[in-house]
C-alpha positions, 0 to 999 in steps of 0.5 A, spaced: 337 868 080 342 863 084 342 855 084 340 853 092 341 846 094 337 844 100 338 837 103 332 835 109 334 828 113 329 822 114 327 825 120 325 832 117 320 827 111 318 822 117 310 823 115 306 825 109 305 832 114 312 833 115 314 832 107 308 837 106 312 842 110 319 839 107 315 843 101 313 849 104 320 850 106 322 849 098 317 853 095 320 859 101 327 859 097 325 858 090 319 864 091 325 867 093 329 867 086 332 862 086 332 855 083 332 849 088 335 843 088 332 839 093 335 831 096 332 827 101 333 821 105 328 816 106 322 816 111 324 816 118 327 810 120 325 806 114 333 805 112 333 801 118 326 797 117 330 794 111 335 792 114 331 788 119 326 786 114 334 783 110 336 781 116 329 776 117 332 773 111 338 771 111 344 773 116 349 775 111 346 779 106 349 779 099 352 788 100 349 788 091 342 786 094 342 790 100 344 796 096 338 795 091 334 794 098 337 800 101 335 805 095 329 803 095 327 808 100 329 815 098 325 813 092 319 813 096 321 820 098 323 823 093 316 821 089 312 824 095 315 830 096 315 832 088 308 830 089 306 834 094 310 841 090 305 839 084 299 839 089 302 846 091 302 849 084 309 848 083 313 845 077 318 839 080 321 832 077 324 826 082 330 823 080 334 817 083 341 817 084 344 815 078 338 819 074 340 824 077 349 823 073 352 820 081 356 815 079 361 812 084 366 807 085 365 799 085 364 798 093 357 797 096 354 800 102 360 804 102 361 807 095 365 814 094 362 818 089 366 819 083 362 824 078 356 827 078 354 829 070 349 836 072 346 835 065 339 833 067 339 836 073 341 843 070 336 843 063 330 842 068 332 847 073 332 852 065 325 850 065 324 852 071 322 846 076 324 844 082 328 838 082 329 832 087 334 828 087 335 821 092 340 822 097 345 816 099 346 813 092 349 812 085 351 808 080 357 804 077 360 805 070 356 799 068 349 800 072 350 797 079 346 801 085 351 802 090 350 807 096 353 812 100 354 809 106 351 812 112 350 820 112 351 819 104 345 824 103 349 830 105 355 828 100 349 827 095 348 834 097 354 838 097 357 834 091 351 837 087 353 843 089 360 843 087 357 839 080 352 845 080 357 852 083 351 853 087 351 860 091 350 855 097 347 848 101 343 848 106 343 842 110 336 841 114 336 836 120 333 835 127 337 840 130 338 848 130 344 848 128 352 845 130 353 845 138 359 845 143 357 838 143 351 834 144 345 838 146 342 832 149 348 830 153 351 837 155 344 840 157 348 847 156 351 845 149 351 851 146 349 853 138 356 856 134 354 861 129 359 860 125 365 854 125 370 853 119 371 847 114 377 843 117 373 844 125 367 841 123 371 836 119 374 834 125 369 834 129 364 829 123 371 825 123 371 824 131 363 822 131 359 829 132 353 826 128 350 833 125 353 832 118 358 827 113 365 827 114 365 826 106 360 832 104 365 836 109 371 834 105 367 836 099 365 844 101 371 844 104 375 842 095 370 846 092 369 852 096 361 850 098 359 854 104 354 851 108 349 852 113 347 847 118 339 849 120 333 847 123 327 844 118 322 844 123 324 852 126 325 858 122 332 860 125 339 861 123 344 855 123 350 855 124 355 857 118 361 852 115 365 856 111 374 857 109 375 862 115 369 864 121 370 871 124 364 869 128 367 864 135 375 866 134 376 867 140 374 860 142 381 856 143 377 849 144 371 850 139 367 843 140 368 837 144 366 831 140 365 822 142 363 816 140 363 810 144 363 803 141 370 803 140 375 797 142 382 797 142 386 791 139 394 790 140 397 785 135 403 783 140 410 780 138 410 783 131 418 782 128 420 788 128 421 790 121 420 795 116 414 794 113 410 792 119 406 796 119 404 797 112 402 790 111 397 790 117 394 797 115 394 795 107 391 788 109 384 791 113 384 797 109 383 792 103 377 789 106 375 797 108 376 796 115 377 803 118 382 804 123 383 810 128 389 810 133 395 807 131 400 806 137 407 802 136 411 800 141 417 795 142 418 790 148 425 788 151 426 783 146 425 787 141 418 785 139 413 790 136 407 792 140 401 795 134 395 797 137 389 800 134 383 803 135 376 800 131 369 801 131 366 794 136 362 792 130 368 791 126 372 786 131 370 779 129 372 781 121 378 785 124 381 778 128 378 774 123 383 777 116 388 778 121 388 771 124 387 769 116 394 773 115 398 771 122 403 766 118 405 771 113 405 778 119 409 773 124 406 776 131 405 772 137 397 773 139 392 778 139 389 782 144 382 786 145 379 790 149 371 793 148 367 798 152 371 804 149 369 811 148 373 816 145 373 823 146 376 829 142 376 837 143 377 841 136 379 848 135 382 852 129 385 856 136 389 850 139 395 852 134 397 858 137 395 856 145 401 851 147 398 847 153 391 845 151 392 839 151 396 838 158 389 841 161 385 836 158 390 830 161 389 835 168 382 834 167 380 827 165 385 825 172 382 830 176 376 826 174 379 819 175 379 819 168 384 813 165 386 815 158 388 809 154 389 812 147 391 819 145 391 822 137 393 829 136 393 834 130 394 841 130 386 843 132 384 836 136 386 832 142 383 825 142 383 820 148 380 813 149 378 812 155 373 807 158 365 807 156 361 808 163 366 815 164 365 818 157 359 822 159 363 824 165 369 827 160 364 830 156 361 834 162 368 836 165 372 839 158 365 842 157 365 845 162 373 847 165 373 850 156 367 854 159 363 852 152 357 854 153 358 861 154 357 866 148 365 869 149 368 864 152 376 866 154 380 860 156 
């Protein structure tokens, strides 16, 4: 007998009829032998519902209340769900985060799981029930709600595997797997069979929607393996694991993007020591996130710091950095909006010099303007400009051969 963790997304428990199935697809594993952990998200869309119902009450909700709103939709999920095992003749228990022994930090809307006490969870699961647990959300030291952020039911999931060493965790969602790139985008996106943690950890980080940055880095610390599969078909998904021998001969695994993304230049900077540090240290500690960091000096010696953020995070950005300007000394700020950012990723660019030129080649070929560019050592990533993104997509997809089985680049 192993311990099995299953998380299903809203999308998967969007009805009553699809919550029954959720129960079908349990009750499969734990026949099976196995004892099962199940987390959920809340109903469909639900989440978004709450925040449009706040957002009719006030413009700038209070991040406590909104918390204490946000998790209320799990719990009408993982009631339900538990019911509907019951009424199939299983034992089963529900438990909200904080029940459950998540405690996370002191941030709302964005908090990181700091513990997890299985104690609970593990003397039901003796007694032969199948547990149910609220996804997205915990608790503080002292008992205030918090929640995970979005994408926080896989984090929820794959940290009460590490808590629990479970044998694996399968994250159900609306697709098949995890593709080259999005199905929806790129018509002959192909689904890999197997991808490793620091790839699928990059292609979370660079947008790809399928699983949570976080809950990657948690599989990745505690050894989780993971598979990504479909809760409505019964098909293999993808596997997460350390090493895939599956796909090694792929250089280029996956192509991810996102748009929504703006530039901002600080201009006129003194160049000194700790610029840099100062400007990152003052929008990190209002948890702002910045992605692409580019310095330059003018002619006089000026510094030039541009960066790339989430659009939606821009008038918080210049608000705190024009709050900062007498202490920062730059001269003014400059942005740019309708931005995209795409990203190739593969464990086999290390060994392949070249890759990137190739990518550079392309995007020109295609009257592609790269404003931006990250690497690492398995990714290349490029802002460019939003109304050309779907067109970068098609053409690296295409010129890395990604949707064929064996691909050789």
């Amino acid at each position: 007998m192993g311990i099995i963790v299953q998380k299903f997304g809203g999308t998967s428990v969007g009805s009553a009829e699809r919550i029954m199935h959720v129960a079908n697809r349990v009750i499969q594993e734990k026949q099976r032998g196995n004892q099962v952990v199940v987390v959920v998200s809340a109903m469909g869309k639900s989440t978004d519902q709450l925040v449009d119902l706040a957002g009719k009450i006030t413009s700038k909700p209070s991040k406590r209340e909104l918390d204490m709103l946000l998790t209320t939709g799990e719990q009408v999920t993982i009631s339900l769900l538990a019911l509907a095992l019951m009424e199939k003749g299983y034992e089963a228990i529900s438990y909200t985060g904080w029940q459950a022994g998540i405690e996370t930090e002191e941030q709302h809307g964005n908090a990181r799981i700091t513990n997890i006490n299985p104690e609970k969870i593990k003397t039901e699961l003796d007694r032969g029930k199948i547990v149910v647990v609220a996804g997205f959300q915990g608790a503080t030291k002292d008992g205030q709600i918090t929640t995970l952020g979005r994408g926080g039911s896989d984090t929820t999931a794959v940290a009460f595997a590490a808590a629990l060493e479970a044998d694996k965790c399968d994250i159900y969602t609306d697709v098949t797997g995890v593709f080259t790139t999005d199905p929806r985008v790129v018509k002959n996106a192909r689904k890999l069979a197997a991808i490793s943690y620091d790839e699928m950890l990059e292609l979370a980080n660079l947008g790809a929607g399928v699983l949570h940055p976080r809950a990657v880095e948690f599989a990745k610390n505690y050894k989780i393996p993971l598979e990504v599969r479909s809760s409505m078909e019964d098909e293999r998904g993808t596997i997460v694991e350390e090493e895939t021998s599956m796909e090694e001969n792929l250089i280029v695994k996956g192509i991810a993007f996102e748009d929504q993304v703006t530039r901002v230049s600080v201009i006129g900077l003194p160049n000194e020591l700790t610029t840099l540090s100062t400007i990152f240290s003052t929008l990190a500690s209002h948890g702002l996130n910045v992605d692409i960091i580019i310095q330059s000096t003018t002619n006089d010696k000026k510094t030039i710091i541009s960066f790339s953020i989430k659009t939606s995070d821009l008038d918080e950005t210049i608000s705190i950095l024009e709050q900062e300007k007498s202490s920062l000394k730059y001269e003014k700020i400059e942005s740019e909006s309708n931005l995209a950012k795409v990203s190739i990723v593969g464990s086999g660019m290390v060994s392949n010099p070249g890759v990137a030129a190739r990518m550079f080649s392309v995007l020109a070929d295609n009257g592609i303007d790269v404003k931006m560019v990250s690497t690492s050592e398995i990714k290349v990533s490029t802002v460019i400009s939003g109304e050309q993104m779907v067109t970068a997509v098609d053409a690296l997809h295409s010129t890395f051969e990604l949707s064929k089985e064996a691909a050789q680049v």
